[in-house]
PDB file of N, CA, C and O in Angstrom:
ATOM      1  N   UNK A   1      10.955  18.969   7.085  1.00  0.00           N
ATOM      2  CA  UNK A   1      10.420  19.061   5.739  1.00  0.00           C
ATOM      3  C   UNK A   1       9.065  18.366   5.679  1.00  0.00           C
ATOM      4  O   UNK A   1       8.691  17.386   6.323  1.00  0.00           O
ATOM      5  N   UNK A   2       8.436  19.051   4.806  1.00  0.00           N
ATOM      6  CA  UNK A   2       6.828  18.420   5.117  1.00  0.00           C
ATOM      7  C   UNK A   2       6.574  17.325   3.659  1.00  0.00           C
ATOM      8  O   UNK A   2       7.338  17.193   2.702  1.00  0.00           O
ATOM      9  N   UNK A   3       5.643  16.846   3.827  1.00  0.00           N
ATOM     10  CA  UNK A   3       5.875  15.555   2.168  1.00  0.00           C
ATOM     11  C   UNK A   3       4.327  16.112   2.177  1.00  0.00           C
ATOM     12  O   UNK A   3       3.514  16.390   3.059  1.00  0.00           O
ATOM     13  N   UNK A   4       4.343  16.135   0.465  1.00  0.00           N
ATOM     14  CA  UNK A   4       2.484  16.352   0.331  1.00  0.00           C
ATOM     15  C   UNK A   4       2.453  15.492  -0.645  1.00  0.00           C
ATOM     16  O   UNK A   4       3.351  15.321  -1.470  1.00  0.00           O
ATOM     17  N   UNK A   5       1.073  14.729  -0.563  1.00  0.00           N
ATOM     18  CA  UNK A   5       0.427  14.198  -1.663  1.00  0.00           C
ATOM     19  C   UNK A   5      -0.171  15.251  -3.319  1.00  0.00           C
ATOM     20  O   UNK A   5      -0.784  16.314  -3.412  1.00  0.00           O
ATOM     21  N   UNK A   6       0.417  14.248  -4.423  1.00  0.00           N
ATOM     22  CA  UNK A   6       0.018  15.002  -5.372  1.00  0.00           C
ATOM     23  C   UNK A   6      -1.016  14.116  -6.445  1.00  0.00           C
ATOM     24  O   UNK A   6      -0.576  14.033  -7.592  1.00  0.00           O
ATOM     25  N   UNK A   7      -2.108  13.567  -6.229  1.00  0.00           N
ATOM     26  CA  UNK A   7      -3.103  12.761  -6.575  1.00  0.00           C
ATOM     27  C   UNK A   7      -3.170  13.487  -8.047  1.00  0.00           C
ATOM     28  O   UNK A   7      -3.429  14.647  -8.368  1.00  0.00           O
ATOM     29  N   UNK A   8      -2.728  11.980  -9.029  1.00  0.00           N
ATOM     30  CA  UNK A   8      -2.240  12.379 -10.539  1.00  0.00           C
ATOM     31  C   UNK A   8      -3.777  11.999 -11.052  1.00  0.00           C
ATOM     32  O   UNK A   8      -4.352  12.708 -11.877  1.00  0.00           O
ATOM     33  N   UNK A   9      -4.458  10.665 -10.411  1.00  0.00           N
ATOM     34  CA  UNK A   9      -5.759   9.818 -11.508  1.00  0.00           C
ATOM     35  C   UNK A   9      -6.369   9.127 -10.778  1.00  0.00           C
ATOM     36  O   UNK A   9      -5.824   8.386  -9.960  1.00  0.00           O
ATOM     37  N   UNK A  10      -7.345   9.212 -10.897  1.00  0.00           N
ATOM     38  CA  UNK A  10      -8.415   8.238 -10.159  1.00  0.00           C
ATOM     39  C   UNK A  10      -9.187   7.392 -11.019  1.00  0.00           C
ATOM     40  O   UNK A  10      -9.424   7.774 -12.165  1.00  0.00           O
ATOM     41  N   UNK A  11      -9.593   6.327 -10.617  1.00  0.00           N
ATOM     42  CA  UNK A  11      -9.928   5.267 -11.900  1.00  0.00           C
ATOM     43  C   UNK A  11     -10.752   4.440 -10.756  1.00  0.00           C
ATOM     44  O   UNK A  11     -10.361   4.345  -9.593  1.00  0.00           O
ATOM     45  N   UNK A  12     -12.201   3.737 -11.372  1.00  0.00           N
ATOM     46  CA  UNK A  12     -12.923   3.178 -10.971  1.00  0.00           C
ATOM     47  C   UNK A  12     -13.411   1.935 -11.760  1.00  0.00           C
ATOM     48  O   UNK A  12     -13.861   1.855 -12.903  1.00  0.00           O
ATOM     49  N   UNK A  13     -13.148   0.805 -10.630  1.00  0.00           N
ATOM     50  CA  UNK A  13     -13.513  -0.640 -11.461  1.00  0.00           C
ATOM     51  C   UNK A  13     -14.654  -1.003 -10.177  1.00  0.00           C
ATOM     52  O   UNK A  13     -14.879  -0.630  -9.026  1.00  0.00           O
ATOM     53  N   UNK A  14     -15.395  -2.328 -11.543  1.00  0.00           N
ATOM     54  CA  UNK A  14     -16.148  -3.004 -11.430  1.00  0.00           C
ATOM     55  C   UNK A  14     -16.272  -4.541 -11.279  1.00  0.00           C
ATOM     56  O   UNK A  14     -16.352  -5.172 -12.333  1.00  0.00           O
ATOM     57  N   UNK A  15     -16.300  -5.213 -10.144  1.00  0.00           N
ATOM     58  CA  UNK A  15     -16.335  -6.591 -10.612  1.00  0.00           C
ATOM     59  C   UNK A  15     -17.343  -7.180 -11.327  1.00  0.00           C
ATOM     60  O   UNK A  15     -18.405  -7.299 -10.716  1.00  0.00           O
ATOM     61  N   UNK A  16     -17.304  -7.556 -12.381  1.00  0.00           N
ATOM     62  CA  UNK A  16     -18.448  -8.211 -12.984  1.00  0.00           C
ATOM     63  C   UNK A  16     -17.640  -9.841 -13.216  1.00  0.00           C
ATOM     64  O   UNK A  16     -16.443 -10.127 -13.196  1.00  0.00           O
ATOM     65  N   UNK A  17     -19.066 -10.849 -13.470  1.00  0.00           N
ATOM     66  CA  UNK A  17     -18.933 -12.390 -13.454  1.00  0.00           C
ATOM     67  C   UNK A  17     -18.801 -12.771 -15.021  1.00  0.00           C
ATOM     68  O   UNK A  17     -19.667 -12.481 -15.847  1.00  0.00           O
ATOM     69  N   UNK A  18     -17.782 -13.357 -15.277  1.00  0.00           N
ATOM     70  CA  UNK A  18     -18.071 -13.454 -16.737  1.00  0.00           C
ATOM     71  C   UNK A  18     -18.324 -14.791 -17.114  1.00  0.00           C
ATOM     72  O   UNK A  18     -18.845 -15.179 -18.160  1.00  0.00           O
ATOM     73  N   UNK A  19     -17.825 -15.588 -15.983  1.00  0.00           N
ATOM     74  CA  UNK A  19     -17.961 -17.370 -16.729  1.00  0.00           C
ATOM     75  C   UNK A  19     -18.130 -18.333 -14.995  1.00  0.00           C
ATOM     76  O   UNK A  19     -18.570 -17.862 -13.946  1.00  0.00           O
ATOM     77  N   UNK A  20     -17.923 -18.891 -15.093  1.00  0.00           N
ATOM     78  CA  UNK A  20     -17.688 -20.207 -13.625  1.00  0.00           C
ATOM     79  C   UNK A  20     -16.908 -21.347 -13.918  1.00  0.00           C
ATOM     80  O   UNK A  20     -17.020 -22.129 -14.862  1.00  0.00           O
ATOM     81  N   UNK A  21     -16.173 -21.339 -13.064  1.00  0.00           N
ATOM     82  CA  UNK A  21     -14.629 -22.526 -13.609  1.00  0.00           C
ATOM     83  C   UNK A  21     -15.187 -23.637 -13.185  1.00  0.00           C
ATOM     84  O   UNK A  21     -16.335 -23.606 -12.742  1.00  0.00           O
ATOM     85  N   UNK A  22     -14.392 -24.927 -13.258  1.00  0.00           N
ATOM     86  CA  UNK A  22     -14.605 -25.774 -13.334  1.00  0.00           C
ATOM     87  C   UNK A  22     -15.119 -26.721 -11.914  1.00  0.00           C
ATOM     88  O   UNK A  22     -15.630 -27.842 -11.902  1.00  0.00           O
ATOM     89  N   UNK A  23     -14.769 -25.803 -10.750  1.00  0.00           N
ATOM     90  CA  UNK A  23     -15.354 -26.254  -9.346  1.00  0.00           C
ATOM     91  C   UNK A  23     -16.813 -25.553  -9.299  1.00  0.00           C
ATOM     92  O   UNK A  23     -17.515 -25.867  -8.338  1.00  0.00           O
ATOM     93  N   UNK A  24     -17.375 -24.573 -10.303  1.00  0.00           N
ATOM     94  CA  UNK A  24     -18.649 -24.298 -10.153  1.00  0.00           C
ATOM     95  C   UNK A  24     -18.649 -22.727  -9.608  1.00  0.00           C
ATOM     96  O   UNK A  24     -19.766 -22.256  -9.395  1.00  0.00           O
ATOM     97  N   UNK A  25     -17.103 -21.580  -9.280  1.00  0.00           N
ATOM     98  CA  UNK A  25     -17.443 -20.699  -8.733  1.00  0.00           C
ATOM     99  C   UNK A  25     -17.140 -19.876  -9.550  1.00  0.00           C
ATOM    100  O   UNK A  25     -16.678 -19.925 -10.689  1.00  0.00           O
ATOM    101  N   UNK A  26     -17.444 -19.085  -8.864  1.00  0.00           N
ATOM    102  CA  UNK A  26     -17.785 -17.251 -10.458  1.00  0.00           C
ATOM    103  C   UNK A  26     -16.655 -17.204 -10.379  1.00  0.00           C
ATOM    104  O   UNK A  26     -15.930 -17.565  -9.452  1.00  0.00           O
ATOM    105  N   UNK A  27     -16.233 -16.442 -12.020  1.00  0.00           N
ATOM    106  CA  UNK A  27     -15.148 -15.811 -12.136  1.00  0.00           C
ATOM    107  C   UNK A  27     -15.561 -14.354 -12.749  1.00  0.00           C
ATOM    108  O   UNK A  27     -16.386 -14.121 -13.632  1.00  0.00           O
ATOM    109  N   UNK A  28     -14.842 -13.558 -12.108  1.00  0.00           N
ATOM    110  CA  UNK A  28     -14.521 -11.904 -12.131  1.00  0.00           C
ATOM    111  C   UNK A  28     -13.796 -11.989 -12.753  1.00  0.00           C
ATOM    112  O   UNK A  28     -12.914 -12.843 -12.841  1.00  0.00           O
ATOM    113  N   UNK A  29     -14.136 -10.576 -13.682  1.00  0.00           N
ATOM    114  CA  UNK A  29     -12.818  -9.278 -14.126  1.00  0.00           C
ATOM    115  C   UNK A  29     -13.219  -8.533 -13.882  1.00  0.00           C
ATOM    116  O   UNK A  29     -14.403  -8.623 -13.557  1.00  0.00           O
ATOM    117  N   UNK A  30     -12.636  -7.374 -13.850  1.00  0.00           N
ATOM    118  CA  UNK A  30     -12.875  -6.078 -13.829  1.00  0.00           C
ATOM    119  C   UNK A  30     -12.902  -5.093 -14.863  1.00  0.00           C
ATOM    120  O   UNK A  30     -11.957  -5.100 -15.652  1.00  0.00           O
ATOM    121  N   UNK A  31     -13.943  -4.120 -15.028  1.00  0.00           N
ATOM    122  CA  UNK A  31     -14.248  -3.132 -16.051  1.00  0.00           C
ATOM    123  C   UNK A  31     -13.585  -1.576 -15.532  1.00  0.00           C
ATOM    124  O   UNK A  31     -13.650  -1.189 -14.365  1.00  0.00           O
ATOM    125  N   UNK A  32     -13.274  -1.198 -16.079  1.00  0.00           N
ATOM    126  CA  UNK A  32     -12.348  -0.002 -15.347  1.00  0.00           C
ATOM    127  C   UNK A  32     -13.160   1.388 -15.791  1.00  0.00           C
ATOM    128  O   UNK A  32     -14.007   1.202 -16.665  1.00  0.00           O
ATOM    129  N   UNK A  33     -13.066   2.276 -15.477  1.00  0.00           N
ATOM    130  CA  UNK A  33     -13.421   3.540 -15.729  1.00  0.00           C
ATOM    131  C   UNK A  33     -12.820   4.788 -15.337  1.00  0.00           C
ATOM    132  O   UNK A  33     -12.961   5.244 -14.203  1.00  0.00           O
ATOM    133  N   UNK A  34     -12.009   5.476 -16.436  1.00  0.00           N
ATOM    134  CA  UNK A  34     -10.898   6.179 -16.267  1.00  0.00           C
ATOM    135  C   UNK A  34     -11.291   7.441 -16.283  1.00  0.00           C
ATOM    136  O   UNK A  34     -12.443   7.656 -16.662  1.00  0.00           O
ATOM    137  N   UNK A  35     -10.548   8.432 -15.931  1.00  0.00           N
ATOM    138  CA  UNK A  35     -10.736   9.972 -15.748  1.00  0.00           C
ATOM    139  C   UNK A  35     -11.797  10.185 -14.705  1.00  0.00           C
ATOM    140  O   UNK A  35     -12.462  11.205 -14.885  1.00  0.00           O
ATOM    141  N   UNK A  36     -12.097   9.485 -13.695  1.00  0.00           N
ATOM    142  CA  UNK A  36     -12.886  10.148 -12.802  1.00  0.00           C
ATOM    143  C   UNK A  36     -12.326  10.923 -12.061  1.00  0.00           C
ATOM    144  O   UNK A  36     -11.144  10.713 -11.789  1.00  0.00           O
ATOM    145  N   UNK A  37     -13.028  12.086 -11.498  1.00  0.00           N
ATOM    146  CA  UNK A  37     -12.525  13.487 -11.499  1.00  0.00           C
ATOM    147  C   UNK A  37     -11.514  12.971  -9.843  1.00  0.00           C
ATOM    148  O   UNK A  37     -11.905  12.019  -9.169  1.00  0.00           O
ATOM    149  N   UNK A  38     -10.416  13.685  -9.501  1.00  0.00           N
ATOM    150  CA  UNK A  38      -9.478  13.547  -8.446  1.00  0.00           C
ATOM    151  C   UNK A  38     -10.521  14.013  -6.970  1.00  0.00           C
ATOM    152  O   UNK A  38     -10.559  13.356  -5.929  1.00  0.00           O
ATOM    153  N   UNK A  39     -11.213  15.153  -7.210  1.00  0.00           N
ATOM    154  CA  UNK A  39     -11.661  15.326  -6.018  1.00  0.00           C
ATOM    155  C   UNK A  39     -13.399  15.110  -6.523  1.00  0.00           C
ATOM    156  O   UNK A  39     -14.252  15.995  -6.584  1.00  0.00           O
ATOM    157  N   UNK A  40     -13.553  13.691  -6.831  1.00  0.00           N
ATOM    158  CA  UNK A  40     -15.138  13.538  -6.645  1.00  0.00           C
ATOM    159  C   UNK A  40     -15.979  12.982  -5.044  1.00  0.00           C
ATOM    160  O   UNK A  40     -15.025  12.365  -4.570  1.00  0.00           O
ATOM    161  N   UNK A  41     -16.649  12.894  -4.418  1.00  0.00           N
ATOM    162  CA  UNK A  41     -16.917  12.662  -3.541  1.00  0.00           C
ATOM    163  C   UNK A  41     -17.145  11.090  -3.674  1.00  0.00           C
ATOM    164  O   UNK A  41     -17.544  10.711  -4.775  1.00  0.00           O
ATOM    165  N   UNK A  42     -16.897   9.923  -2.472  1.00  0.00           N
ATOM    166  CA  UNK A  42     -16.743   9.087  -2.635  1.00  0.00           C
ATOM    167  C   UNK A  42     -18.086   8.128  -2.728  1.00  0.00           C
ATOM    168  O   UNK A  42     -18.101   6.940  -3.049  1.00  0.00           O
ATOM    169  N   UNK A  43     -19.619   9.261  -2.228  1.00  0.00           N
ATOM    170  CA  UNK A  43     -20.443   8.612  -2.272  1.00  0.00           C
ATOM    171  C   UNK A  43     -21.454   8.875  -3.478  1.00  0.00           C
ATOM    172  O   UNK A  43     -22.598   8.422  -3.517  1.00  0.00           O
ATOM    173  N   UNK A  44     -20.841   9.702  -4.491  1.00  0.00           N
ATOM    174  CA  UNK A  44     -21.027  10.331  -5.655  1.00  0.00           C
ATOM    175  C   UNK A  44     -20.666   8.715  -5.926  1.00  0.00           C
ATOM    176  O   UNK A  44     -21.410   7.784  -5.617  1.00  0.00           O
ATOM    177  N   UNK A  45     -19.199   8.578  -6.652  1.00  0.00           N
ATOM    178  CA  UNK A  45     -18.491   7.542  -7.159  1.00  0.00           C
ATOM    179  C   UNK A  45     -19.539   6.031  -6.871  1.00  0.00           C
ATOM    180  O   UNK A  45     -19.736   5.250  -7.802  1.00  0.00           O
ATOM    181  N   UNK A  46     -20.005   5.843  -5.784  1.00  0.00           N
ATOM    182  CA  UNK A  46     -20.653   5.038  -5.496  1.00  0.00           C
ATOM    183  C   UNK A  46     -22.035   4.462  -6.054  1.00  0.00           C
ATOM    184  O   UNK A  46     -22.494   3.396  -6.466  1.00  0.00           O
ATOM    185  N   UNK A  47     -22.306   5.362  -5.900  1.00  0.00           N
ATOM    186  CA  UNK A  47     -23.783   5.902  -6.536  1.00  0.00           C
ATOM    187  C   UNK A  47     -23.703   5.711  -7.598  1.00  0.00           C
ATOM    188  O   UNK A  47     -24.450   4.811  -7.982  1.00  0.00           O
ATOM    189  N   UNK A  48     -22.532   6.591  -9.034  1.00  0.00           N
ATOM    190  CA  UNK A  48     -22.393   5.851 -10.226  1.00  0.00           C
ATOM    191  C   UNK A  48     -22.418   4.404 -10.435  1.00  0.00           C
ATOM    192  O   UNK A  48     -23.204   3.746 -11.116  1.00  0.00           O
ATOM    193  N   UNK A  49     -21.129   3.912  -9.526  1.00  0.00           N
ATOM    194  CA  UNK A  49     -20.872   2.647  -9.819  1.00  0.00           C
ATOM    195  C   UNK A  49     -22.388   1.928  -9.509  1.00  0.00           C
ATOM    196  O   UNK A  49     -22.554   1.232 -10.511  1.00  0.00           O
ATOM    197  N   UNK A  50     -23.332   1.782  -8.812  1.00  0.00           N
ATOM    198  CA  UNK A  50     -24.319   1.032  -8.444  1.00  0.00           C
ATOM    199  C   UNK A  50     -25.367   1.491  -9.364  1.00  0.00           C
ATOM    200  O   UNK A  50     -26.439   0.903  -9.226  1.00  0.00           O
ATOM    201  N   UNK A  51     -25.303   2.714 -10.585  1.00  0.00           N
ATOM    202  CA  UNK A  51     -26.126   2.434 -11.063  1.00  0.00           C
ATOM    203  C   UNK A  51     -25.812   1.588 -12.643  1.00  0.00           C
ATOM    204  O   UNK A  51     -26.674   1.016 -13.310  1.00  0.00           O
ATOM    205  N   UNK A  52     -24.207   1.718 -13.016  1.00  0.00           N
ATOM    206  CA  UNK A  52     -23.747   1.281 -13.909  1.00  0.00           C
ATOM    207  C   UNK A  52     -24.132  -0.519 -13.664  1.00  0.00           C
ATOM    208  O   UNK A  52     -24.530  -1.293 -14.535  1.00  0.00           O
ATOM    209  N   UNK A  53     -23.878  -0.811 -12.297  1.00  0.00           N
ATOM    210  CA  UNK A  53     -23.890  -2.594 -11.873  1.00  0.00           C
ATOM    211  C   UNK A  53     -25.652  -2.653 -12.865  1.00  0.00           C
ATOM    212  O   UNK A  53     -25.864  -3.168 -13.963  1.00  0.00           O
ATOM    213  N   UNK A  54     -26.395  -2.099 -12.169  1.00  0.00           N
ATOM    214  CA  UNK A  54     -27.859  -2.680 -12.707  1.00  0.00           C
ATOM    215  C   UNK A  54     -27.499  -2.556 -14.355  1.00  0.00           C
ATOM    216  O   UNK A  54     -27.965  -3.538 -14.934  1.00  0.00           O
ATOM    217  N   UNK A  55     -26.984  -1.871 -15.039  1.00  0.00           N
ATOM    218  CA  UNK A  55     -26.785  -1.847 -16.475  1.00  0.00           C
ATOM    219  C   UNK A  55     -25.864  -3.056 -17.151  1.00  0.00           C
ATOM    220  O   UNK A  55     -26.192  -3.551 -18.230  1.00  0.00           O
ATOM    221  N   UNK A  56     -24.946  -3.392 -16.584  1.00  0.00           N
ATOM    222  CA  UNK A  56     -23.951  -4.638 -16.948  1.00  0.00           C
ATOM    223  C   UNK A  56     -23.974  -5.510 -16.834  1.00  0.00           C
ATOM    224  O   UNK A  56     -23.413  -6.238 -17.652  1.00  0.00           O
ATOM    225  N   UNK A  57     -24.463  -5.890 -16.030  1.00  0.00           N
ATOM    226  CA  UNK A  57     -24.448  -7.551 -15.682  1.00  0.00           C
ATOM    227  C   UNK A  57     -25.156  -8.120 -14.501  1.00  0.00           C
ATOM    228  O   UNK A  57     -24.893  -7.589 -13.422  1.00  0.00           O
ATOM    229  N   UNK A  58     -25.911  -8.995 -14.510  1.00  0.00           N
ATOM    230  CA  UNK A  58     -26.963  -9.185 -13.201  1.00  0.00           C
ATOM    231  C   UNK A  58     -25.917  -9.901 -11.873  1.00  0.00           C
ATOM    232  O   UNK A  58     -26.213  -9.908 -10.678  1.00  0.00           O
ATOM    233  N   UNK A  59     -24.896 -10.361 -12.376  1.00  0.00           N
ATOM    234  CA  UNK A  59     -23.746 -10.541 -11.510  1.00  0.00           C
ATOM    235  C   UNK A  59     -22.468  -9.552 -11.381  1.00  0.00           C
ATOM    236  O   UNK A  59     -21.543  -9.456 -12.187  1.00  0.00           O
ATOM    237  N   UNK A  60     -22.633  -8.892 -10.254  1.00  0.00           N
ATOM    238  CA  UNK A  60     -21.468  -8.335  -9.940  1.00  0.00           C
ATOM    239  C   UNK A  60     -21.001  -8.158  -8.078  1.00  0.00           C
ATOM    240  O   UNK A  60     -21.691  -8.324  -7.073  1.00  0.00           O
ATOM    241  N   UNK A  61     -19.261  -7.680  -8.279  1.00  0.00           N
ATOM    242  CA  UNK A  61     -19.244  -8.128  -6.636  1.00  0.00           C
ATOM    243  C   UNK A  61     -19.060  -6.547  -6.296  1.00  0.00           C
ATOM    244  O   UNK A  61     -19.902  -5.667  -6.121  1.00  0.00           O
ATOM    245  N   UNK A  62     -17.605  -6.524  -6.269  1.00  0.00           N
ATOM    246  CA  UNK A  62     -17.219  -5.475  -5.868  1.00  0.00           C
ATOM    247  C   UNK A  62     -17.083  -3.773  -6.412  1.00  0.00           C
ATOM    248  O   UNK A  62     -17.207  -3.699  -7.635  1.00  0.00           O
ATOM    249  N   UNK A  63     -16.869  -2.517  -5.773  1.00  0.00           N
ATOM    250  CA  UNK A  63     -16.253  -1.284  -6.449  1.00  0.00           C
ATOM    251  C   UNK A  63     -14.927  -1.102  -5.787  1.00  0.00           C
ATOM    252  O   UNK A  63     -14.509  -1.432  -4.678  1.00  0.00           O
ATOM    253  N   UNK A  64     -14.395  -0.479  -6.795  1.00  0.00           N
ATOM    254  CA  UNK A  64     -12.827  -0.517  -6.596  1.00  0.00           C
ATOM    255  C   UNK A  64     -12.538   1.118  -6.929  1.00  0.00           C
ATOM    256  O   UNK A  64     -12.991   1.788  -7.858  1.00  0.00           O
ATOM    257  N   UNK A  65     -11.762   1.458  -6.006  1.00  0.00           N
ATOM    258  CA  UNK A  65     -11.231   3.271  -6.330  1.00  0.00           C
ATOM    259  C   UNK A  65     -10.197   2.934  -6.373  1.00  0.00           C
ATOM    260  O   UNK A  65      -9.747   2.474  -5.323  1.00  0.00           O
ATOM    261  N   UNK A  66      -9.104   2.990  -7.824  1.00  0.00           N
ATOM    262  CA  UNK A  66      -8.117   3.291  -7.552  1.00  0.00           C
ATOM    263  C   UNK A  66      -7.255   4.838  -7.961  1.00  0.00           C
ATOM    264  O   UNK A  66      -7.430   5.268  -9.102  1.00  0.00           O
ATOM    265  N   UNK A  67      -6.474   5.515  -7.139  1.00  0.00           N
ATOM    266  CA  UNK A  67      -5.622   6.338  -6.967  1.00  0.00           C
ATOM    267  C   UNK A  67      -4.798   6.742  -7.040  1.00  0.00           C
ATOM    268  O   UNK A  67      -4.403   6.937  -5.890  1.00  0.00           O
ATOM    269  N   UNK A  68      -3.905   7.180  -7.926  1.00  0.00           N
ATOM    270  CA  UNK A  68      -2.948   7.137  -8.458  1.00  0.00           C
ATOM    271  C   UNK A  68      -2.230   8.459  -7.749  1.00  0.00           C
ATOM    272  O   UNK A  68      -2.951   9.456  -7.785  1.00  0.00           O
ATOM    273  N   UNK A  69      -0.811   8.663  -7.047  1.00  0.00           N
ATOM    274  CA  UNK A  69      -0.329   9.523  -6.325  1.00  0.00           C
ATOM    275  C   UNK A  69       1.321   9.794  -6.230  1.00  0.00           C
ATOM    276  O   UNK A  69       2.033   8.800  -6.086  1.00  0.00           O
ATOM    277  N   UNK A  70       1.722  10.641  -6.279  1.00  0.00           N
ATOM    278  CA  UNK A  70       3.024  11.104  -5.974  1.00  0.00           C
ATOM    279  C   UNK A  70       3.290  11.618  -5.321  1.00  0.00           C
ATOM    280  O   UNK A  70       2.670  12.681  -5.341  1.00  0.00           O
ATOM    281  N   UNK A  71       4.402  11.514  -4.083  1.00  0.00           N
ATOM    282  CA  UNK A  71       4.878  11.772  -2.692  1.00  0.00           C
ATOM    283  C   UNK A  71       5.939  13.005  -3.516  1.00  0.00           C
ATOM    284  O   UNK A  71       6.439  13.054  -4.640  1.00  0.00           O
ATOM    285  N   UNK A  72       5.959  13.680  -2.629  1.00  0.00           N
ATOM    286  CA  UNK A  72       6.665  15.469  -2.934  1.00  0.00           C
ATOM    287  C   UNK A  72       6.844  15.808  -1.813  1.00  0.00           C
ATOM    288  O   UNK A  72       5.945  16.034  -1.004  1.00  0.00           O
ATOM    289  N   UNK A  73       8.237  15.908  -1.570  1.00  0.00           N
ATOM    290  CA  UNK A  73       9.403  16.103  -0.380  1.00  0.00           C
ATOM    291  C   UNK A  73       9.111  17.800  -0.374  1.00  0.00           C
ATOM    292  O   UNK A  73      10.033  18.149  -1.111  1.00  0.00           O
ATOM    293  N   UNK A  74       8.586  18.731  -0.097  1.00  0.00           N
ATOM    294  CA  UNK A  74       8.831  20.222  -0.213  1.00  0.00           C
ATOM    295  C   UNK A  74       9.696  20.495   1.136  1.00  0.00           C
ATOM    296  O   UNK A  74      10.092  21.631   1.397  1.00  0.00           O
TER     297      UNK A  74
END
């Protein structure tokens, strides 16, 4: 029996810096961005995210793809 992936949502975050604790180091959250399309290319996605960073915040770390998926036994 073969198992296929069934990719439900793709969602893209941002680390941005919002404050610095009390030892002096950044603190992150993340900004999320929902409905990005299932089959976008990953250097598309990239490209957004790096131009959204120059718009938000002069501190930011990471991009994050997350993927949302269901395993299907056929």
């Amino acid at each position: 029996m073969a198992v296929n992936k069934i990719v439900n949502s793709t969602n893209m975050a941002i680390e941005i810096q919002t404050s610095v604790d009390k030892a002096g180091d950044p603190v992150f959250t993340k900004k999320t961005f929902s409905n990005v399309r299932n089959n976008a290319d990953a250097q598309a996605i990239y490209d957004v995210a790096e131009a959204i960073k120059g718009v938000l915040s002069p501190t930011t770390r990471g991009t994050l793809l997350n993927v949302s998926s269901d395993l299907v036994n056929n």
